[in-house]
MIDO-956595 format. One record per residue (C-alpha): residue in three letters; x, y, z. Coordinates in steps of 0.05 Angstrom, whole numbers, plus 5000, padded with zeros to 4 digits. Layout:
N
ALAXYZ ...
***
This chain:
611
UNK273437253468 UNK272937693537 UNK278138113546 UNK281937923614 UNK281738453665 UNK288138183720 UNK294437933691 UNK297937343722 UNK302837553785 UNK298338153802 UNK295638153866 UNK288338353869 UNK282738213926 UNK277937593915 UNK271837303940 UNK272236743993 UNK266236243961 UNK259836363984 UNK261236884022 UNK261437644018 UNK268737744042 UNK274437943993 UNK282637724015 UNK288137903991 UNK290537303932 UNK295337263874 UNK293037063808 UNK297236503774 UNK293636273726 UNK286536453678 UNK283635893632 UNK281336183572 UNK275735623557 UNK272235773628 UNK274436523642 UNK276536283708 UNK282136583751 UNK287736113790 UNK287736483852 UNK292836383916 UNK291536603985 UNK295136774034 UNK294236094069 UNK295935754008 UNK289335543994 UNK288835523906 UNK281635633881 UNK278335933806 UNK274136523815 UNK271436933768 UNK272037483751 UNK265937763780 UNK268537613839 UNK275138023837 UNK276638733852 UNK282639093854 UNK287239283919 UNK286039983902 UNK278739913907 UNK278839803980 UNK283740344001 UNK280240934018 UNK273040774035 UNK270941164090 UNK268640844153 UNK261640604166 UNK257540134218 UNK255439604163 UNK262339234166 UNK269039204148 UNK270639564071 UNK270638814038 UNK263738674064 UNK260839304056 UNK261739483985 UNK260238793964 UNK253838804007 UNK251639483975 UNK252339213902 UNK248638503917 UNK242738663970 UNK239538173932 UNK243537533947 UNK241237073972 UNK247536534002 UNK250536794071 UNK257936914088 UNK261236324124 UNK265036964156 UNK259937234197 UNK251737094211 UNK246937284168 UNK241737824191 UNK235037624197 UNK228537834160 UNK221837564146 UNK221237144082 UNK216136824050 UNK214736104048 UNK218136173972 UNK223536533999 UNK224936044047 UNK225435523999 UNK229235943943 UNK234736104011 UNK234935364024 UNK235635053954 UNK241435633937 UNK244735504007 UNK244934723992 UNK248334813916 UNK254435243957 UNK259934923970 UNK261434814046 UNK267935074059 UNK273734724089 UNK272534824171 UNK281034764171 UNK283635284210 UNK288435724162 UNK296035504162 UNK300336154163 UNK306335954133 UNK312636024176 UNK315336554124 UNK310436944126 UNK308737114198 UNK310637714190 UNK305337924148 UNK300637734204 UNK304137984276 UNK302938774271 UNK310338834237 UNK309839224170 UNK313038864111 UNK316239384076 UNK320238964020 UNK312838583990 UNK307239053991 UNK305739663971 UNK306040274023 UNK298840424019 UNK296539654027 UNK298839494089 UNK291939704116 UNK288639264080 UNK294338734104 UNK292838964174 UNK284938724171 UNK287338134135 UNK291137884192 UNK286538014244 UNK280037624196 UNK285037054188 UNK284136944261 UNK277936914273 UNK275636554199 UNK274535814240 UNK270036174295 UNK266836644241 UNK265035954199 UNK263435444255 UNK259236124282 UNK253635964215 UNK253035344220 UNK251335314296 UNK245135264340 UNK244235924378 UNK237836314405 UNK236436934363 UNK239037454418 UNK246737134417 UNK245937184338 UNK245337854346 UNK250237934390 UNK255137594342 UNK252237944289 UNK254638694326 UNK261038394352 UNK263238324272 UNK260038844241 UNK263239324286 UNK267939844243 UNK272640244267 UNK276240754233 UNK283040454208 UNK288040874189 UNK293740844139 UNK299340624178 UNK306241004174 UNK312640634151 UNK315140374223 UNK322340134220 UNK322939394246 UNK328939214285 UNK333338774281 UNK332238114316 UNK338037794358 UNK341737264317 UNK340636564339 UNK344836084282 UNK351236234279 UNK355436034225 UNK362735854220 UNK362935404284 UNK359935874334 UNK363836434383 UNK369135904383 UNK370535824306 UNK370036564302 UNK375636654350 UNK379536154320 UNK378136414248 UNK381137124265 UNK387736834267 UNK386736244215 UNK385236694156 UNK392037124164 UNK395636454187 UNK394136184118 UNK395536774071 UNK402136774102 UNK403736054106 UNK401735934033 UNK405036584009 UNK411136264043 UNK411035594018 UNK410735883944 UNK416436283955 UNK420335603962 UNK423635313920 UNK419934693926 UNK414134823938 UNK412034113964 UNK407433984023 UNK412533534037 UNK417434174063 UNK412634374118 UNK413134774158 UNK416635344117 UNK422235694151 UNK420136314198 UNK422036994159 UNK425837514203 UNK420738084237 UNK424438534177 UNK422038144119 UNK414338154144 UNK414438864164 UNK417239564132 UNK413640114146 UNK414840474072 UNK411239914058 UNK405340044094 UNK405940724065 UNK405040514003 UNK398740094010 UNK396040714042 UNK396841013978 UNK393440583945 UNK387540463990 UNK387341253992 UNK387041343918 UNK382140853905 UNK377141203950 UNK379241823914 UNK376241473854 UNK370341213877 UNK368741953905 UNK368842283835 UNK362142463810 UNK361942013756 UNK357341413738 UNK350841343753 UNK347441283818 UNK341840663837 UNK338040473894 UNK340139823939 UNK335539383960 UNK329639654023 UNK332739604091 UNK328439504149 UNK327040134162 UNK324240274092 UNK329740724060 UNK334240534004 UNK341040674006 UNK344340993943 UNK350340813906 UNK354641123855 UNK356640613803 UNK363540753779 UNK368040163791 UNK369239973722 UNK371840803708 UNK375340713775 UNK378940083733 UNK380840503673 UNK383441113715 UNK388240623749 UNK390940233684 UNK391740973667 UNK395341093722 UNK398840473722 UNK400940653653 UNK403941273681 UNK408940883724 UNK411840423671 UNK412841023629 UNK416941353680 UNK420340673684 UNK418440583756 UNK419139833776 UNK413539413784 UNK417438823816 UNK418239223880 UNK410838913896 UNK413838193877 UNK420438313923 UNK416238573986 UNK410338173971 UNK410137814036 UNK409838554066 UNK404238804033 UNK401338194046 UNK402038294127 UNK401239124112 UNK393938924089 UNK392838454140 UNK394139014195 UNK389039464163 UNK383439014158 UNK384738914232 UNK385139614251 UNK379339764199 UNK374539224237 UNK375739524304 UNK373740174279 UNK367139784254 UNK365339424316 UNK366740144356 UNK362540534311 UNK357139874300 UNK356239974385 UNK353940684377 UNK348640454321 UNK340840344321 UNK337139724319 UNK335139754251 UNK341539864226 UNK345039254254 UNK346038664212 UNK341838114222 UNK347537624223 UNK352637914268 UNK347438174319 UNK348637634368 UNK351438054432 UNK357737644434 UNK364238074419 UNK368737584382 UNK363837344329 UNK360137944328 UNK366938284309 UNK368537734257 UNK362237754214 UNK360338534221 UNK354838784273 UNK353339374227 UNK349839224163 UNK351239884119 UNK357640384153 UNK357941014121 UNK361841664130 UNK357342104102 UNK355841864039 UNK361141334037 UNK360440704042 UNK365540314069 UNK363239664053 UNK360339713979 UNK367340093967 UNK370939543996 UNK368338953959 UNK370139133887 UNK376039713896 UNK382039613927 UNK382238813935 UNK378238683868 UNK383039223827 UNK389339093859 UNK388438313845 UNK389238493767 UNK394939053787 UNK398138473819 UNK398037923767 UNK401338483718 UNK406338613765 UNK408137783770 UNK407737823692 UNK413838303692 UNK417338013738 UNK417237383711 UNK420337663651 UNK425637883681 UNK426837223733 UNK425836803677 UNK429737293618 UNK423537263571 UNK421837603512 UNK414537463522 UNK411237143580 UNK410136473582 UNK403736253562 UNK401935913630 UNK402736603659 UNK397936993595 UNK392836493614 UNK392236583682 UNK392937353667 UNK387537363624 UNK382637013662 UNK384137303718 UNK383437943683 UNK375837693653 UNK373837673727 UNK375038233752 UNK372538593685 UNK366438313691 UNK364838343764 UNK366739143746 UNK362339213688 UNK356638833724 UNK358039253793 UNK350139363801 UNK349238693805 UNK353338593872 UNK346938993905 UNK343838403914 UNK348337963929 UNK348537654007 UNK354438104018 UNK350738684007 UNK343538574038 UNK345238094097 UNK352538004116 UNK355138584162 UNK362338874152 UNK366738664198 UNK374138234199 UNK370537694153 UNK368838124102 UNK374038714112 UNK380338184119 UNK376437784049 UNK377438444012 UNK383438754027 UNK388438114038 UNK384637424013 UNK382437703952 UNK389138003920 UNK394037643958 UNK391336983949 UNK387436963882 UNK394037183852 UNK397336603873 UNK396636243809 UNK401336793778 UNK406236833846 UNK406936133842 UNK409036103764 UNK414636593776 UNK419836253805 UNK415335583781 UNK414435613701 UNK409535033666 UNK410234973598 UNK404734783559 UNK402434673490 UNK397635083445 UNK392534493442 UNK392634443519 UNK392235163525 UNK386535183472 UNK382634603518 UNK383135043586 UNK380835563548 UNK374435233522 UNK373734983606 UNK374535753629 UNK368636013570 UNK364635423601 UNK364735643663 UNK364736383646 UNK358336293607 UNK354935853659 UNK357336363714 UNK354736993681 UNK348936753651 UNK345536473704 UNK347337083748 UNK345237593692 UNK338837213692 UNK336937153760 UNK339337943773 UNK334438183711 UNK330337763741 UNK329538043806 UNK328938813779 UNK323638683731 UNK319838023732 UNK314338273685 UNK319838453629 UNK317138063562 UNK324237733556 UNK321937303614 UNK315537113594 UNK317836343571 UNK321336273651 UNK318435893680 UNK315736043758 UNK313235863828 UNK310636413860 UNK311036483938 UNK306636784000 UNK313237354002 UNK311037513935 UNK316837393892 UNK317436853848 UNK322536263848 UNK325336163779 UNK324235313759 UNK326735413683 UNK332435773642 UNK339635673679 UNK335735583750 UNK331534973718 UNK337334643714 UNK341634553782 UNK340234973846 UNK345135493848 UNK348035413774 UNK352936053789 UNK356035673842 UNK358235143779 UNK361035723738 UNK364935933805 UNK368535163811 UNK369234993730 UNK373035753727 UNK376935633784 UNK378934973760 UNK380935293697 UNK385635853725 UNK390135263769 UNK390934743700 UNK395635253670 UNK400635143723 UNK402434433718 UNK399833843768 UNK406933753799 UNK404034073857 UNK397734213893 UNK399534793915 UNK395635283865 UNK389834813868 UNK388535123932 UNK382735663895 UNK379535043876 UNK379834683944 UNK377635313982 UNK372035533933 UNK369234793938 UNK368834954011 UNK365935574011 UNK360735383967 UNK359034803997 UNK356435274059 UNK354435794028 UNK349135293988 UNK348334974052 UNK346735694079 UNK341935954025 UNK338635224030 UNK336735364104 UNK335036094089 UNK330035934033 UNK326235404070 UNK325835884116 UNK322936524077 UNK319136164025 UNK316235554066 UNK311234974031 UNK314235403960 UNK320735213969 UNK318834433974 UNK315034523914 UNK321334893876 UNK326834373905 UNK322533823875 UNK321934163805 UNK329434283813 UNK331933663846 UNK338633703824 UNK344234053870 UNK351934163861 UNK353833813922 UNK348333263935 UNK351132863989 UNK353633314032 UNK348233614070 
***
């Protein structure tokens, strides 16, 4: 049996039929009964070749310049003189024959197969393989030359083709003939940094629902924070009564959280952990991170550690709760007009391409620069796992203790150990897995401004503790078989959660890893593949399910008396509704005809009816 010479996925240069002019295709397929290649263009177009008539990229990189065509043509027209069939790409020079000759051309011309006079379709994601811009993120530095002659072919393939078949007088055939076979000399070009285009869709309602969502957010962390603090916690009692200026503000208080914001940073400065590569920005560069949240963890429970040893009270973050809450909320506001000032004073190609739309309020809310740093830190990637994602689990410790002493415990109740330990899962695992947040939409695509900053600092520990400040002055008693059934829920969704992000994260940094080989895959014009088996064969977006069957496991312990700490599970529902929603658009978008083809292998969504 012949040994196959291109391995499925790898992108190589093939012959169009009949003709003596290579493109750039993707192989997805060899039968081993024929010793044919499934070959993709870039139009989409899905033929077998053989392997004859395949050659590597690398083959076509550095051949010099000469008048006898472009590199395709020419080394293919060196090796067969002989041939016989003419390219549909360009006319075929004319020489004397012999009455055999002329019937030998004609009988070989008449058994190849006319091709398709279609004009090529250039798939909306991938125009920008084909308008002079460098694609940085798909192909390799040195093929964009090759990617270069490809686009500027593609245009002219209908003319070259119609050009054979036509009626013409010998002198416009040569004519034609010079016009194509001209070569000039075609340089490697350098990496050029693309900017970032304008944004036209805006999300969250527009420059109104921005506006309105800068005061929303910080309206509802304080009104639920206030509404647990009753002692009926009913929807009923709205609206809560209006705390005096000194119970939302002390300015030790503040001092404190500065402390803690402070030392976290002092953490994630120590030269410990690894560093990695994000994802390629426009510009070409990859940004470097130091992974050391999970140490950054184990140095605070550390120092946490300290504190109760010194028997210093961790119920003074229960008893001024409401202040840190409204401490944080001042500093994300502060923090985001330091962003926007700073974002105003940066390039094009370091904008983000969602907050980049020139209006102040929602370019402010959703972040206009994509990566802030101070040197080398950066303020984003250190906000999005350290002093929210941390101080959540500092927090639910601190409502363990003090619910020990409110309700004069031995032990804490198990309602509360539940929620604890989940809780405590999360934020373990989101620590241990912190490479994994690189390519997440956070990180690649959203910029960092009020959404994002106010999210980390005040949504994320002052309202995903909420489960625990609620069962403080709110104990549920429950028994062990109850507790042993939301357990079994919270695996579920734990399992679901992290496998299908483990797999789709491996996934991305090494497709051709042999633990992959039984996925399953649809390959796209982008050149990544869209996963169709495994966890993402299942549902679209099968993380998303972890995210809701977890969340619906950490509210259960505390009773159904109210609704109240079912609020996770009302907000996450929302949330993930758009963001599916968003990544629906998104992928249509980038991946065209392949995501049709992937959404009906995968039919199935979370949330069918709503969009």
């Amino acid at each position: 049996m012949p040994r196959r010479k291109f391995a499925d996925e790898e992108v190589v240069m093939g012959r169009w039929p009949g003709s003596v002019l290579y493109y750039e295709v993707q192989v997805t397929g060899y039968d081993d009964h024929t010793h044919l290649y499934t070959v993709k263009y870039k139009d989409g177009t899905e033929l077998q070749l053989k392997e004859s008539d395949m050659r590597s990229v690398s083959s076509f990189r550095f051949r010099k310049s000469s008048s006898s065509g472009s590199p395709s043509r020419r080394s293919n027209s060196r090796s067969r003189s002989g041939s016989r069939s003419r390219s549909p790409g360009r006319p075929a020079k004319h020489k004397r024959r012999s009455s055999s000759q002329s019937r030998e051309s004609k009988s070989e011309r008449n058994m190849i197969r006319e091709p398709d006079l279609t004009p090529l379709k250039l798939q909306e994601n991938n125009t920008s393989q084909y308008n002079g811009e460098p694609d940085i993120t798909d192909v390799d530095y040195l093929t964009r030359s090759i990617l270069e002659r490809q686009r500027i072919e593609s245009e002219r393939v209908r003319e070259r083709i119609l050009e054979q078949y036509r009626l013409h007088s010998r002198k416009d055939e040569k004519r034609t003939e010079e016009m194509y076979s001209e070569e000039k000399n075609f340089e490697i070009p350098k990496p050029v940094g693309k900017l970032c285009q304008k944004t036209k869709e805006l999300e969250f309602g527009g420059k109104i629902g921005a506006f309105f969502m800068v005061f929303l957010l910080p309206g509802t962390v304080l009104y639920l924070l206030l509404m647990c603090s009753q002692e009926d916690p009913s929807l009923l009692n709205f609206p809560p009564p209006l705390p005096a200026f000194a119970d939302l503000w002390e300015t030790r208080v503040f001092g404190v959280y500065l402390l803690w914001f402070f030392l976290q940073a002092l953490f994630y400065l120590l030269p410990i952990g690894k560093v990695v590569e994000g994802t390629t920005l426009l510009d070409g560069a990859r940004l470097e991170y130091r992974i050391n949240g999970f140490y950054a963890f184990i140095l605070t429970a550390i120092a946490v550690g300290i504190c109760l040893y010194f028997e210093m009270e961790l119920q003074y973050i229960y008893d001024h709760f409401l202040q840190f809450a409204v401490c944080a909320t001042v500093f994300s506001f502060l923090l985001s007009i330091y962003l926007y000032a700073r974002a105003l004073h940066a390039s094009e190609k370091e904008l983000s391409p969602g907050g980049n739309s020139g209006n102040i309020i929602y370019d402010f809310f959703m972040g206009r620069e994509l990566n802030p740093r101070i040197g080398n830190f950066d303020l984003k990637y250190f906000c999005e796992l350290r002093p929210g994602l941390i101080g959540w689990a500092v927090i639910n410790l601190a409502m363990l203790l003090t619910e020990m002493k409110v309700q004069h415990l031995n032990m804490p109740s198990l309602s509360m150990i539940l929620v604890n330990s989940f809780h405590l899962l999360y934020v373990v695992d989101a620590l241990w897995n912190e490479e994994a947040i690189l390519t997440t939409m956070d990180i690649i695509h959203d910029g960092f401004g009020f959404m994002l900053a106010f999210g980390d600092l005040v949504w994320v520990p002052f309202l995903y503790s909420l489960q625990a400040f609620y069962l403080v002055n709110h104990p549920n008693e429950i028994s062990w078989l109850t507790a042993s059934g939301i357990v079994a829920l919270n695996l579920l969704g734990y399992c679901i959660f992290r496998g299908a992000n483990s797999q789709k994260n491996s996934f991305r940094r090494n497709p051709n890893d042999p633990k992959f080989a039984y996925l399953k895959v649809i390959p796209t014009a982008t050149g990544k593949n869209l996963l169709v088996s495994g966890w993402w064969g299942l549902v679209r977006h099968p993380n998303y399910l972890g995210d809701i069957i977890m969340a619906l496991a950490w509210s259960l312990p505390c009773g159904v008396n109210h609704i109240l700490p079912y609020f996770y599970v009302i907000y996450f529902t929302g949330l993930l509704i758009h963001r599916e929603a968003r990544d629906e658009r998104q992928c249509k978008k980038k991946y065209g005809l392949a995501w049709e083809k992937y959404c009906n292998c995968v039919p199935y969504r979370i949330f069918p009816y709503i969009y």
